[in-house]
C-alpha positions as CSV (number, residue, x, y, z in Angstrom):
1,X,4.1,-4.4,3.5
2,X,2.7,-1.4,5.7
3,X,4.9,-2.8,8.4
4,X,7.8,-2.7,6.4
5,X,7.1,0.8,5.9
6,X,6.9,1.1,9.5
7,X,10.4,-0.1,10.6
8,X,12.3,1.7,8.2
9,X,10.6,4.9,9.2
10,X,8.3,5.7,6.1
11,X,5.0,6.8,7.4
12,X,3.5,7.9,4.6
13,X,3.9,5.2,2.7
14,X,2.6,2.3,5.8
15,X,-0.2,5.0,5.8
16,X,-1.5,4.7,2.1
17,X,-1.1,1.3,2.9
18,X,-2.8,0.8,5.9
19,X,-5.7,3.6,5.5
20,X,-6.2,4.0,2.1
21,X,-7.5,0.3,2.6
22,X,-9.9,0.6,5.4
23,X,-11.1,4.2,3.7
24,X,-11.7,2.0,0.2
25,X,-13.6,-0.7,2.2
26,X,-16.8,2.1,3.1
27,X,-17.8,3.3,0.0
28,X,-17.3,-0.4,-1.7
29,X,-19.5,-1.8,1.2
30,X,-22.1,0.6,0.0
31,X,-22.2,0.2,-3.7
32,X,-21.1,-3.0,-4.3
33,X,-23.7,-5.1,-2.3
34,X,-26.8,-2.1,-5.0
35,X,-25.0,-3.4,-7.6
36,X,-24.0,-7.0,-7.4
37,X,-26.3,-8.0,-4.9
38,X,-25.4,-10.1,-1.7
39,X,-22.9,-11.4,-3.6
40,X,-21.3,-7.4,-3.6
41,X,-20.6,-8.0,0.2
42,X,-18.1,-10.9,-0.5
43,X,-16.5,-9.1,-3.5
44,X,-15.6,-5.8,-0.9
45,X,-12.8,-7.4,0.5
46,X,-10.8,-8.4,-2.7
47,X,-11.5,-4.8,-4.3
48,X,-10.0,-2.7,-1.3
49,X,-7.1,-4.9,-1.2
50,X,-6.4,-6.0,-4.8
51,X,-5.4,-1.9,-5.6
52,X,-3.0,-1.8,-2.6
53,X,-1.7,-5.1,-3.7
54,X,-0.3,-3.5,-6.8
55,X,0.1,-0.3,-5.1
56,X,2.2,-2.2,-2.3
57,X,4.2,-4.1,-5.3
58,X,5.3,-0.8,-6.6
59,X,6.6,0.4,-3.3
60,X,8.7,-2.6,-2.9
61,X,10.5,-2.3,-5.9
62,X,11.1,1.1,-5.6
63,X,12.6,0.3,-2.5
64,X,14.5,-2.6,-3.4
65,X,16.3,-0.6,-6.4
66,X,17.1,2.1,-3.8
67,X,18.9,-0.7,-1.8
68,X,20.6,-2.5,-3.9
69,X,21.4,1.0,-5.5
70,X,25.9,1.3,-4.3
71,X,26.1,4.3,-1.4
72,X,28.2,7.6,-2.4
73,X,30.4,7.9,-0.2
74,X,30.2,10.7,2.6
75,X,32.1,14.0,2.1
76,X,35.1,14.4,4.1
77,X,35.9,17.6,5.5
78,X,39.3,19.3,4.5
């Protein structure tokens, strides 16, 4: 979805995407694995992605309803 972002010139949004994952994966890494073990380590990959997922699912219909949303049309001059 980042990528998406990308081509039609959104950086902010590919960003949240893109960052906000790998910036999620550090602190998970570290509590996780106290809490839950060795298990904790396997766990860190589905908790930094699974809040982008929805996060990425929101974008993407935002977007789509601004596409399929009809154009005005552009002012003439007079």
């Amino acid at each position: 979805m980042a990528h998406y972002f990308l081509s039609v010139h959104e950086p902010r949004k590919a960003a949240l995407l893109l960052l906000g994952r790998q910036l999620l994966a550090m602190p998970l890494f570290v509590l996780l694995p106290r809490w839950l073990g060795f298990y904790g380590i396997y766990l860190v990959g589905l908790a930094r992605n699974l809040p982008f997922a929805v996060a990425a699912a929101l974008l993407m219909v935002h977007e789509l309803a601004k596409l399929r949303a009809p154009e005005e049309p552009a002012p003439t001059a007079s």
